[in-house]
C-alpha positions as CSV (number, residue, x, y, z in Angstrom):
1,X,-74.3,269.0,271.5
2,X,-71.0,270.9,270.9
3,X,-70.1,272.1,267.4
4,X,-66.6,272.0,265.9
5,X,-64.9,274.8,263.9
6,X,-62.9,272.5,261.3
7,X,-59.3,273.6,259.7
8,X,-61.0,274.4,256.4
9,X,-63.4,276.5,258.4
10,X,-66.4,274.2,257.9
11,X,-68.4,273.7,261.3
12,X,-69.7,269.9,261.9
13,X,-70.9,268.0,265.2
14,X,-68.7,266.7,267.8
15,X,-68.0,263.3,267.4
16,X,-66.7,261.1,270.4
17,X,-66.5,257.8,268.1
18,X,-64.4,260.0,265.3
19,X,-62.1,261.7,268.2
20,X,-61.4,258.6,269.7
21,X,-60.8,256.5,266.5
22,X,-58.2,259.2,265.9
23,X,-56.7,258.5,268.9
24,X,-56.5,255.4,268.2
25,X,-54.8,255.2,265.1
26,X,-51.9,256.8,266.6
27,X,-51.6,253.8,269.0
28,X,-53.1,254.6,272.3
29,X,-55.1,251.3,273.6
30,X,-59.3,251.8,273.4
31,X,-59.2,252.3,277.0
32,X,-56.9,255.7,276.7
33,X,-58.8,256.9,274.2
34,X,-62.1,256.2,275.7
35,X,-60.5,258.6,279.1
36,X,-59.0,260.8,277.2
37,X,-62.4,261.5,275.1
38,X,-64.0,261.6,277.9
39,X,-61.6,263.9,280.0
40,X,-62.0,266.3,276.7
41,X,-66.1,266.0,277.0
42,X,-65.5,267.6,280.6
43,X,-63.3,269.9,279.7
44,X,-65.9,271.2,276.7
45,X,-68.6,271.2,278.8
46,X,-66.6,273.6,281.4
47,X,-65.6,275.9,278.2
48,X,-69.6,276.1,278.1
49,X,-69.0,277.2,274.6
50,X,-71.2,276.5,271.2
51,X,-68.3,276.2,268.8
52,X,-64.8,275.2,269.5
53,X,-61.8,275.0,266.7
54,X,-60.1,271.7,266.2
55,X,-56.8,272.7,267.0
56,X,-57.6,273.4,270.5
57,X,-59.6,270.1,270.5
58,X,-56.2,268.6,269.3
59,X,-54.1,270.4,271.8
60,X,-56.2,269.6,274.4
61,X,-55.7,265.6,273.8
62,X,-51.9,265.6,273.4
63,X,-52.5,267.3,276.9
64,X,-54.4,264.6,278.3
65,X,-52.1,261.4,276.3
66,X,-49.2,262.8,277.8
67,X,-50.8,262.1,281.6
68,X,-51.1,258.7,280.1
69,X,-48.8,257.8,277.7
70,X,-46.4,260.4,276.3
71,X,-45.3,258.3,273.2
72,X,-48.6,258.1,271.9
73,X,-49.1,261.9,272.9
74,X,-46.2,262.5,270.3
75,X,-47.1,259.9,267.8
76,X,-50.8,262.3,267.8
77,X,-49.1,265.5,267.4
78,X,-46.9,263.9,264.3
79,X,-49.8,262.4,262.5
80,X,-52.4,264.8,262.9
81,X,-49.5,267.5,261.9
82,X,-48.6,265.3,258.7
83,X,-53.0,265.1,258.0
84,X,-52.6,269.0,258.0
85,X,-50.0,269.3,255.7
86,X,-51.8,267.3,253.2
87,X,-54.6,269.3,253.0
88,X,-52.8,272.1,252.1
């Protein structure tokens, strides 16, 4: 099980359900999400790291949307940009 180095520094599991439910909400179709959570599995599993920090998690997906649908690759950056900003 991979770990995840959050903004505020706290480290938590890696969720697939939570990564791809954030996907979602910024309007890719179940099926995206479900390949691009998946493509990001492989590619943590490669890293063959313990920890990993969200923001590469983040930029990792907006690589793999914009294979499949570059609007929603955008509409993630925005809205997990604007989630930041709030928590600041």
């Amino acid at each position: 099980m991979f770990k995840v180095r959050r903004d505020n520094g706290e480290i938590a599991d890696y969720d697939t359900k939570r990564l791809m439910a954030s996907i979602i909400r910024s309007l890719a179709t179940p099926d995206e999400a479900l390949k691009v959570a998946t493509n990001v599995e492989t590619w943590l599993v490669g890293k063959n790291l313990e920890i990993v920090d969200t923001s590469e998690i983040r930029a990792k997906v907006v690589e793999e949307l914009n294979k499949l649908n570059p609007d929603t690759a955008h509409a993630y950056g925005l809205c997990r940009k604007n989630q930041n900003v709030g928590q600041k």
